[in-house]
C-alpha positions as a Markdown table, in Angstrom:
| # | Residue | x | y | z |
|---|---|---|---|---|
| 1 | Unk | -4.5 | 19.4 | 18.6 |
| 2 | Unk | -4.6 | 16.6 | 16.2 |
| 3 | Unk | -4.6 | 13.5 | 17.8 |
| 4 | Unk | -2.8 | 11.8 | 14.8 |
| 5 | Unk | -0.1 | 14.4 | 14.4 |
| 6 | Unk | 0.6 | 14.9 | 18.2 |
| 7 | Unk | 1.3 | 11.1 | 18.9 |
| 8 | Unk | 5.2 | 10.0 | 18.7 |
| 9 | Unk | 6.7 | 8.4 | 16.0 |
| 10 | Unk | 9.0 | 5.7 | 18.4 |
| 11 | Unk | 12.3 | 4.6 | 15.9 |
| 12 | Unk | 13.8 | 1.4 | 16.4 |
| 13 | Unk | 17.3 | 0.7 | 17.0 |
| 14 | Unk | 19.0 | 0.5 | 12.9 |
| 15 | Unk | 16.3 | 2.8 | 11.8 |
| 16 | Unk | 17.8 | 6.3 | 11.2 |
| 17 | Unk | 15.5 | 9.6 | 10.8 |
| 18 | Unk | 17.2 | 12.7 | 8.9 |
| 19 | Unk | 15.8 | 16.5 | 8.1 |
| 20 | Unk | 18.1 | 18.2 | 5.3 |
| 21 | Unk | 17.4 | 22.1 | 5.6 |
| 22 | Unk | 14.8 | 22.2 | 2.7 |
| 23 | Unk | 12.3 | 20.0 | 4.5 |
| 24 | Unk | 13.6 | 16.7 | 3.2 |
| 25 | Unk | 12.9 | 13.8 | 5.5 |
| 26 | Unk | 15.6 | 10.3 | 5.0 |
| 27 | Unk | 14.7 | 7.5 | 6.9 |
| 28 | Unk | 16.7 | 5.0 | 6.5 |
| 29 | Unk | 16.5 | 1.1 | 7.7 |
| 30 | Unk | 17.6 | -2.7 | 7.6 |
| 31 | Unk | 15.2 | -2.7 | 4.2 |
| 32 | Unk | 16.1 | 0.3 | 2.3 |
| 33 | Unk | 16.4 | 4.0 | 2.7 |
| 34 | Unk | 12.6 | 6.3 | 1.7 |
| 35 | Unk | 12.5 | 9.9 | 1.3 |
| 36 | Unk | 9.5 | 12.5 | 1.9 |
| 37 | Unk | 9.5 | 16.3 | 1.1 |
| 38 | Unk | 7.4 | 17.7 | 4.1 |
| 39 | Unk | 5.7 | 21.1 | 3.6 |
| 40 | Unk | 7.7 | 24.1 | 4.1 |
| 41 | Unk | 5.3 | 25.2 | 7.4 |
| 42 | Unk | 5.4 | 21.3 | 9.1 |
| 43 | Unk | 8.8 | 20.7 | 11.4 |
| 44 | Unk | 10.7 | 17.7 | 12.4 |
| 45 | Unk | 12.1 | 17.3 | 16.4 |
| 46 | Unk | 14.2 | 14.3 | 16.7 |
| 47 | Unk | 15.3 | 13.4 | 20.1 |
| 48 | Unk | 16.0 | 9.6 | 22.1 |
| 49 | Unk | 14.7 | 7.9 | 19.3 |
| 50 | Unk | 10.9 | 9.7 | 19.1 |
| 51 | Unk | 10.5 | 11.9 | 16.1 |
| 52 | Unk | 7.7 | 14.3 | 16.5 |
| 53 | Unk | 5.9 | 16.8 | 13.9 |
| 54 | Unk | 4.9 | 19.9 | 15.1 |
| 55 | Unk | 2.8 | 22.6 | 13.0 |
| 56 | Unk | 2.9 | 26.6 | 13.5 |
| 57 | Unk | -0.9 | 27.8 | 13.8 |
| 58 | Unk | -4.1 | 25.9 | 13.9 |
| 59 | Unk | -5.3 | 27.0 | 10.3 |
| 60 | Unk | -6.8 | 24.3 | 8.3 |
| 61 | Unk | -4.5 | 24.0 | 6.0 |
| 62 | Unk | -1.9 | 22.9 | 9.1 |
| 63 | Unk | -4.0 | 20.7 | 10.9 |
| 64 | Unk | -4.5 | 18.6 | 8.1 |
| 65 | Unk | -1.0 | 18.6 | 6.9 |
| 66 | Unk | 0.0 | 17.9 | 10.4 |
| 67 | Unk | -1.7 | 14.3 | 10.7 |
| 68 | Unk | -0.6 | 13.3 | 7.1 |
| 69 | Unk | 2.8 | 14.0 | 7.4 |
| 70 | Unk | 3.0 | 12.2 | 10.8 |
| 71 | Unk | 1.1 | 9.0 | 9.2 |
| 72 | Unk | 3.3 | 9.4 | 5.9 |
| 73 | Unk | 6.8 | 9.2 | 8.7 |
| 74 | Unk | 4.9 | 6.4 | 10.8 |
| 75 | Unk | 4.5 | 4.4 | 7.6 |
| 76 | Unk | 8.0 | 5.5 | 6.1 |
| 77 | Unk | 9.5 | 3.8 | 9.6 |
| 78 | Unk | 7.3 | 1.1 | 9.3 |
| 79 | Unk | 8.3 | 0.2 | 6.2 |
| 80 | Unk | 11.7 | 0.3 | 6.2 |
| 81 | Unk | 12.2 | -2.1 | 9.6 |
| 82 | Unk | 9.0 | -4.3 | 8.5 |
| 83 | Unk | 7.6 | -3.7 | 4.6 |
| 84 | Unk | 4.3 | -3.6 | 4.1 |
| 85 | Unk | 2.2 | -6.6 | 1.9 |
| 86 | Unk | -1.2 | -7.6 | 0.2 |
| 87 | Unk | -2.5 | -10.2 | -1.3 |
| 88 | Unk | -4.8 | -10.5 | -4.2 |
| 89 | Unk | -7.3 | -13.6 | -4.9 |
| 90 | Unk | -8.1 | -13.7 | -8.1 |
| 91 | Unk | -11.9 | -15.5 | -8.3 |
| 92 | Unk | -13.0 | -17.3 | -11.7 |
| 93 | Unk | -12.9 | -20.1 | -14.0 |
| 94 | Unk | -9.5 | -19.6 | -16.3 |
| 95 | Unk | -8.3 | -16.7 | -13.8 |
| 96 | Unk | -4.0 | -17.1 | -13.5 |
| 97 | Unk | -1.2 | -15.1 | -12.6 |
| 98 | Unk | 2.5 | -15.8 | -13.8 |
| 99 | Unk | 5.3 | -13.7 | -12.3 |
| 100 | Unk | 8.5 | -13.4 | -14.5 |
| 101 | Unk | 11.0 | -10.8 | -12.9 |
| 102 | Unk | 9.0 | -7.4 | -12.9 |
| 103 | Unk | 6.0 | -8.3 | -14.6 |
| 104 | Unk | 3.0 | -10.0 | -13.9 |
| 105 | Unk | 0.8 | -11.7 | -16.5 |
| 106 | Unk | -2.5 | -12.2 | -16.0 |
| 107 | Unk | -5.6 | -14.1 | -17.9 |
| 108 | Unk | -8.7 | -12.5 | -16.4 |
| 109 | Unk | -11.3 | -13.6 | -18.5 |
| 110 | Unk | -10.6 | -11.4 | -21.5 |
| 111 | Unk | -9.8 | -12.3 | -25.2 |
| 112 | Unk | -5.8 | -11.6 | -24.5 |
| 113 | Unk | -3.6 | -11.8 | -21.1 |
| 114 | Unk | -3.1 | -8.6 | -19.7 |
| 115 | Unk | 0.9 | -8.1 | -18.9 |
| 116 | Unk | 1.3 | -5.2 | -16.3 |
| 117 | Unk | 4.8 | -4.0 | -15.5 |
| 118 | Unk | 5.6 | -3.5 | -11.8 |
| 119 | Unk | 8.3 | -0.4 | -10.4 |
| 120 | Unk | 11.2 | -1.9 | -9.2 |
| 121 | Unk | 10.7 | -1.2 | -5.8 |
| 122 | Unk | 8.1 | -4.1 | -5.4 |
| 123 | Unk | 8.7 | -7.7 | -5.1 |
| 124 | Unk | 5.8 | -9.9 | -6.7 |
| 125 | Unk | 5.4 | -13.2 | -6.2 |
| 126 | Unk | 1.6 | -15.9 | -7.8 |
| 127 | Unk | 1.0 | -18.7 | -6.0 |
| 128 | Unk | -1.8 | -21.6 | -7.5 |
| 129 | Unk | -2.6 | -24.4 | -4.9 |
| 130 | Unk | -5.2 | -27.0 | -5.9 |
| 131 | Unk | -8.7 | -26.4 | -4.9 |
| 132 | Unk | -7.6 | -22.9 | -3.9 |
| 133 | Unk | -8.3 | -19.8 | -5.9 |
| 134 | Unk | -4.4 | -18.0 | -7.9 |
| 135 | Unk | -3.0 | -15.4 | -5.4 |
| 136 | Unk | -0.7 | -12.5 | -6.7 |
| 137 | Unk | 1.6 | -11.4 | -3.3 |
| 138 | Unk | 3.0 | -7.8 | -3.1 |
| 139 | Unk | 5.7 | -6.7 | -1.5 |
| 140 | Unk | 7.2 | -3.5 | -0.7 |
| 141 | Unk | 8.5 | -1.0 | 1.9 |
| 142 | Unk | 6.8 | 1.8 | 0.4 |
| 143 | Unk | 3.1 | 1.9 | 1.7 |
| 144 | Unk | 1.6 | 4.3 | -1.0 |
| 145 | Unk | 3.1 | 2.8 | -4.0 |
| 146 | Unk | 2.1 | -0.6 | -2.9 |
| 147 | Unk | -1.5 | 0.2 | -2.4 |
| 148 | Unk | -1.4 | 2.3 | -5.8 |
| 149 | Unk | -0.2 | -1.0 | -7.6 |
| 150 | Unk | -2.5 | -3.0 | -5.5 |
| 151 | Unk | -5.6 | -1.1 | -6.7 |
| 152 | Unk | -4.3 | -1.1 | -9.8 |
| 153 | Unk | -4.4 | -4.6 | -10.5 |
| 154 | Unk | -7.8 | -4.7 | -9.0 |
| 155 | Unk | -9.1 | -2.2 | -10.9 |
| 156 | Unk | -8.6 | -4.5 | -14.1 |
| 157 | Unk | -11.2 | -7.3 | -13.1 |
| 158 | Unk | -13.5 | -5.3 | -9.7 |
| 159 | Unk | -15.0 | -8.2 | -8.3 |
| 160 | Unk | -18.8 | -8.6 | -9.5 |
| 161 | Unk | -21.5 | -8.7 | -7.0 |
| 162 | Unk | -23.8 | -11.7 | -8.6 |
| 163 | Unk | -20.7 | -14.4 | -8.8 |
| 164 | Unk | -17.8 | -12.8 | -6.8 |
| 165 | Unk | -15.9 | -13.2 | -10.1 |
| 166 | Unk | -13.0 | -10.9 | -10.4 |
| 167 | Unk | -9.5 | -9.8 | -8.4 |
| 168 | Unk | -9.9 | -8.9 | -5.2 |
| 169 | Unk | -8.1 | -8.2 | -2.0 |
| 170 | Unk | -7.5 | -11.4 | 0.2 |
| 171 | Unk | -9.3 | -9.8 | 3.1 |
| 172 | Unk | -11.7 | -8.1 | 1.1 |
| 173 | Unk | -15.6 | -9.1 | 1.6 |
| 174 | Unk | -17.8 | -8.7 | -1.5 |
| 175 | Unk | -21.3 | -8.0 | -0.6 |
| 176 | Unk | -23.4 | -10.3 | -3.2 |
| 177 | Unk | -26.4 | -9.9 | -4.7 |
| 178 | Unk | -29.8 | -12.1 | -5.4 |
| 179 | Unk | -29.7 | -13.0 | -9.1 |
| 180 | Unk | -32.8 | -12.8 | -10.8 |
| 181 | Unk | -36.2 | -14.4 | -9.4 |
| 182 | Unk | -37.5 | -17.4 | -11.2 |
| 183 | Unk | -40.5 | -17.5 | -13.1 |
| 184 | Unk | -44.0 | -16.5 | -11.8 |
C-alpha cells in the first residue's frame, strides 16, 4: 500500500470536499474554490471530515496515481484554508522588479526589461530594501501553478555558479565554483 495515498486527508472546519459523478473533485474554502479531475479508476470516501483515496488493484499504473492524487487533494485543501508562497531574490548589480497589477517587469541584466504577464489567480508583490538584494513575492492557492510561474521567472536569469548572479529562490543554496587560478 502506498504510504502517501493511504494517509488521511483531515478537512478543516469552512473547508468543503465535493465528488460530482464523473470524477470531479471541488474543494472549496475561506480562499477560493480549486477543482481536480481524478482518474476514472481512483475513488473519493468522505466521512467526519477525513477524505481518503482509495485505488482498485495494485497495478502500477494505480499505485502511482494513488499517491498523486492524494498529494494533488492534500495540497488543493491546503491551499484553499492557507495559500501557498515563494519568494524570489534576485542577485546582481542593476537586477529590479516592479509589479504593476498582473505583470511583473524585470531588468535582469539584458539589453531590454523583460515584462512577464502573471494568470490572475496569483498575487505578486517586489519588495527593494537598502543593502538587501530586490525580492519578487508569490502568492497563490494553487500549489502547481505557483511553482510553474515560480520556475518560470527563474528560468529567465538561473543563478550562475562563479558570482551567484541571477534569480533565485529565497531558500535556494547555489553551490559556487573556484574561478580561475592565478598565474603560475
Amino acid at each position: 500500500m502506498s504510504r502517501i495515498g493511504k494517509s488521511i486527508i483531515k478537512v478543516p472546519s469552512g473547508v468543503t470536499v465535493s465528488v460530482s459523478p464523473n470524477n470531479e473533485v471541488t474543494v472549496k474554502g475561506p480562499k477560493g474554490e480549486l477543482k481536480q479531475v481524478l482518474d476514472r479508476d481512483i475513488t473519493v470516501a468522505q466521512e467526519n471530515g477525513e477524505v481518503t483515496v482509495k485505488r482498485p488493484t495494485d497495478q502500477i499504473r494505480h499505485r502511482a496515481l494513488h499517491g498523486l492524487y492524494r498529494a494533488l487533494l492534500a495540497n488543493m485543501v491546503e491551499g484553499v484554508t492557507n495559500g501557498f508562497k515563494k519568494e524570489l531574490e534576485l542577485v546582481g548589480v542593476g537586477y529590479r522588479a516592479a509589479v504593476t497589477g498582473q505583470q511583473i517587469d524585470m531588468a535582469l541584466g539584458f539589453s531590454h526589461n523583460i515584462i512577464m504577464d502573471l494568470p490572475k489567480e496569483i498575487k505578486a508583490s517586489a519588495t527593494a530594501e537598502k543593502g538587501q538584494n530586490p525580492r519578487i513575492i508569490l502568492e497563490s492557492i494553487d500549489k502547481q501553478l505557483l511553482g510553474q510561474v515560480a520556475a518560470k521567472i527563474r528560468s529567465l536569469r538561473k543563478p550562475e555558479p562563479y558570482k551567484g548572479k541571477g534569480v533565485r529562490y529565497s531558500n535556494e543554496i547555489i553551490r559556487r565554483k573556484a574561478g580561475k587560478a592565478a598565474g603560475k
